[in-house]
C-alpha positions in Angstrom: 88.9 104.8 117.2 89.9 101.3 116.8 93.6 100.2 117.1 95.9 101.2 114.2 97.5 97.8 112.2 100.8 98.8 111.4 103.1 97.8 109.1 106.2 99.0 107.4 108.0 99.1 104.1 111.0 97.2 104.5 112.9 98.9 101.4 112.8 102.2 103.3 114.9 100.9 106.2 117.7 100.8 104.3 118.8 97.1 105.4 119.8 93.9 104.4 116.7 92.2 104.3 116.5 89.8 107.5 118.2 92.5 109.2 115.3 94.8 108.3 112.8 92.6 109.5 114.0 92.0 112.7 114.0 95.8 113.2 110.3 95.8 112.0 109.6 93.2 114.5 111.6 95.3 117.4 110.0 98.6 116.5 106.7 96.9 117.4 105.0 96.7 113.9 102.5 93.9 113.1 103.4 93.4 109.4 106.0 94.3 106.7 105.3 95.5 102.8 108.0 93.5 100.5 108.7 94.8 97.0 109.0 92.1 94.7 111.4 93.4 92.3 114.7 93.9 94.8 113.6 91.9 98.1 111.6 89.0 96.8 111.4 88.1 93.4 108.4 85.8 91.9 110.6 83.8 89.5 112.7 83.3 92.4 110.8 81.8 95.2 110.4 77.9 95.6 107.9 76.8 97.7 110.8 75.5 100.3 111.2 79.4 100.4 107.9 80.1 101.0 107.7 78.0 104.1 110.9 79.8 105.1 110.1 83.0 104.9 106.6 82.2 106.3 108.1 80.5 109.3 110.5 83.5 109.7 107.5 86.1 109.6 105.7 83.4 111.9 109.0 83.1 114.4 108.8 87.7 114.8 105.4 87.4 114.9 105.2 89.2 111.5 102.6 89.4 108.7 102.8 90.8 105.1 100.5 93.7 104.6 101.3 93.9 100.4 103.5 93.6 97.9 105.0 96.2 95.7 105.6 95.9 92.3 106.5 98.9 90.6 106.4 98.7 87.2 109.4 101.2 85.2 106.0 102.6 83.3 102.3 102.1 83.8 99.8 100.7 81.8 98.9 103.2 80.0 102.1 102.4 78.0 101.7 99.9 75.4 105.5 99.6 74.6 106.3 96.2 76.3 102.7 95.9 77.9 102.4 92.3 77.6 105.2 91.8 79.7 104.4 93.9 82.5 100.8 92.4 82.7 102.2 88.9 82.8 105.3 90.3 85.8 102.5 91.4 87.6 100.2 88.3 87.2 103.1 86.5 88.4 103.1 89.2 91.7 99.8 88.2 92.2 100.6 85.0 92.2 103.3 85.2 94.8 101.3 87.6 96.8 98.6 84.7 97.5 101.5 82.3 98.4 103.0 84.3 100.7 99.7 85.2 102.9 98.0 88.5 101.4 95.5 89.5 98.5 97.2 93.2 98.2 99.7 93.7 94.9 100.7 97.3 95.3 101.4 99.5 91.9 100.9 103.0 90.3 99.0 102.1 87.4 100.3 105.3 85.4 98.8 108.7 84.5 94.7 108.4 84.1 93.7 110.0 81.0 91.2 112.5 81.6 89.6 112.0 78.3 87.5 108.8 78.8 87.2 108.3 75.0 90.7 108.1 74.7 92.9 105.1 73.7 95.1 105.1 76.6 92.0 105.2 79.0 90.6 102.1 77.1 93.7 100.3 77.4 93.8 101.1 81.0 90.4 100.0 81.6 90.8 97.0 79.9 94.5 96.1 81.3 93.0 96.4 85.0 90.0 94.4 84.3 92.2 91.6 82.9 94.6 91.5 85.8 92.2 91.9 88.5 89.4 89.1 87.1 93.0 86.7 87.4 93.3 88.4 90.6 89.6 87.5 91.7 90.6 84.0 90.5 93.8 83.3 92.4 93.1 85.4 95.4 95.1 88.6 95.4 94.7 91.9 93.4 96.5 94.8 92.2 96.1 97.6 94.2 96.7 101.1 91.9 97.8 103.7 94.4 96.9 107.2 94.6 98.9 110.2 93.9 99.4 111.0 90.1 95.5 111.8 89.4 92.7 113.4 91.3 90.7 110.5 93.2 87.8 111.7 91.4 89.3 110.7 87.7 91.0 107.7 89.1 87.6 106.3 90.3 85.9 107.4 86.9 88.0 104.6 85.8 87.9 102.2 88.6 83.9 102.6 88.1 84.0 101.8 83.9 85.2 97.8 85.0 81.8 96.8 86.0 82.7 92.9 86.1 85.8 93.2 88.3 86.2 94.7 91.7 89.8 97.0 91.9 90.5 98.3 95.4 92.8 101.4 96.0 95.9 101.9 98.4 95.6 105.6 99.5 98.6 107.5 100.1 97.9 110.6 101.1 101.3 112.2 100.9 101.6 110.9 97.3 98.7 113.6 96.6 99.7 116.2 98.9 103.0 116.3 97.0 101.4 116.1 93.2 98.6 119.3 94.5 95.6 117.0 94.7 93.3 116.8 97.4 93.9 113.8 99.8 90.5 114.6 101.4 88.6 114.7 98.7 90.2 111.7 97.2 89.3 109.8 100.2 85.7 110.6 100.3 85.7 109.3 96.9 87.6 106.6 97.2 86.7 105.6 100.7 85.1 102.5 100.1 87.3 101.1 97.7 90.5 101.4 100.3 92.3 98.2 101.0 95.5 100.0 101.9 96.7 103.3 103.8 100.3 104.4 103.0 101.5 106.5 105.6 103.3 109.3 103.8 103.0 112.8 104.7 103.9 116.4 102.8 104.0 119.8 102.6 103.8 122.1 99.5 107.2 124.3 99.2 106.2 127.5 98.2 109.7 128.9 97.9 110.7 125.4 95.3 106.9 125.2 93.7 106.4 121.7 94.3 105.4 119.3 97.0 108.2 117.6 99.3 108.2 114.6 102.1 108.2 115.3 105.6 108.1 112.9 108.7 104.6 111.9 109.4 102.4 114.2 111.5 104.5 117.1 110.1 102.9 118.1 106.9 99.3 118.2 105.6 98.2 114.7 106.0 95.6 114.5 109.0 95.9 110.8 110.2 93.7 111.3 113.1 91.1 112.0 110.1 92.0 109.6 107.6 91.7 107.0 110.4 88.8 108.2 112.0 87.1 108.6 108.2 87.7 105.5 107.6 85.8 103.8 110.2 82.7 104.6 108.2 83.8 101.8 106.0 85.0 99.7 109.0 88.4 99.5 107.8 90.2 96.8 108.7 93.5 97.1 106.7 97.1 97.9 107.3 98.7 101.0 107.4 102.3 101.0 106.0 104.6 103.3 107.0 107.0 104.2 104.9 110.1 106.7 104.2 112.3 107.8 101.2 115.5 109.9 101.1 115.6 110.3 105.4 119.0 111.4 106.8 118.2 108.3 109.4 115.1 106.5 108.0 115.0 103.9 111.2 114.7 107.0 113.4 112.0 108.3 111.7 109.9 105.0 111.0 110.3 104.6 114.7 109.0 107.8 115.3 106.1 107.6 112.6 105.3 103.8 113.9 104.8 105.7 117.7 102.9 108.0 115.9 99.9 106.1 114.4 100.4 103.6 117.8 99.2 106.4 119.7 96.7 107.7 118.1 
């Protein structure tokens, strides 16, 4: 198995932001994910900032693996649509400034009715974003969790003039009851991203819950090795939410995959 590329979320650190980067740096990952709504805001970076914060990233010998933008509600809702679409062309935008093509967001719930109006508007609101994408050099990246892989590539598959990659995050479908393996032999070629989040179905609460990585149903030694049939290149961004001591356990989960 080739060596892991690691990176990590900086939001689930739970510090101010240069501080959080310097631990990403000292915990030995190769590149950081930066959400564009409360770390770095596209309206808000100059391009003296740009060389800044690239210099900085240069200086800890850091990369950016994506940015997140998650929308309040998908595109599936029309309700303020045109807005949305335009804060994430703007994403896009700034993703391509800053040094990656990956805009990470969860595009809302997949209709499984393919004649229906929302999976229309969908299909036609990721096929506009990602042809500006295909012109500017950086795409939105729907991530996995709130469908079965199966249905979200039945919609991935309708855009046949733009190309729209996926960020898998296994834990994401663990926790909603879909199949992560199954999703990824779906999906598999379409994967630009791994999010390393793990789960475990709680039988006593009847739903899905977090756990560290490597200790819930997410096989990493299998997603990895999996995706080698693709030659996957990518990063694969470790993240946390709602850890008693999140640098502890991103530590841990960044030994984890190093070892592997």
């Amino acid at each position: 198995m080739s060596q892991t590329r690691i990176a990590v979320r900086l939001g689930s650190l739970n510090l101010p932001f240069k501080k959080a980067l310097l631990m990403a740096a000292k915990m030995g990952a190769g590149a950081v994910e930066i959400d564009a709504r409360t770390e770095l805001r596209p309206a808000e970076l100059t391009d003296t900032g740009v060389r800044q914060f690239r210099k900085m990233l240069d200086d800890l010998n850091l990369r950016i693996s994506s940015i997140r933008f998650q929308t309040r509600r998908g595109y599936d809702v029309a309700d303020d649509l045109d807005r949305r679409v335009e804060a994430t062309k703007q994403t896009l935008r700034m993703a391509f400034r800053l040094g990656t093509d990956v805009v990470v967001n969860q595009i809302g719930q997949v209709p499984s009715d393919p004649e229906s109006a929302a999976w229309d508007q969908l299909r036609t609101v990721l096929d506009d974003i990602n042809r500006y994408g295909a012109h500017i050099g950086a795409f939105l990246t729907p991530e996995t969790g709130t469908e079965e892989g199966a249905d979200l590539l039945r919609l991935l598959d309708a855009n046949e003039e733009s190309f729209t990659p996926v960020a898998f995050n296994p834990g994401n479908l663990i926790i909603n009851r879909f199949s992560a393996g199954e999703a990824l032999r779906v999906l598999g070629d379409r994967v630009r991203l791994i999010c390393a989040r793990d789960g475990v179905q709680d039988l006593a609460a009847g739903r899905g819950i977090e756990v560290p990585l490597g200790q819930g149903l997410a096989d990493f030694h299998d997603i990895l090795g999996y995706m080698e049939n693709y030659h996957y290149q990518g990063w694969v961004v470790v993240q946390r939410s709602g850890a008693a001591d999140p640098i502890a356990e991103i530590a841990d989960a960044v030994g984890y995959l190093a070892n592997m």
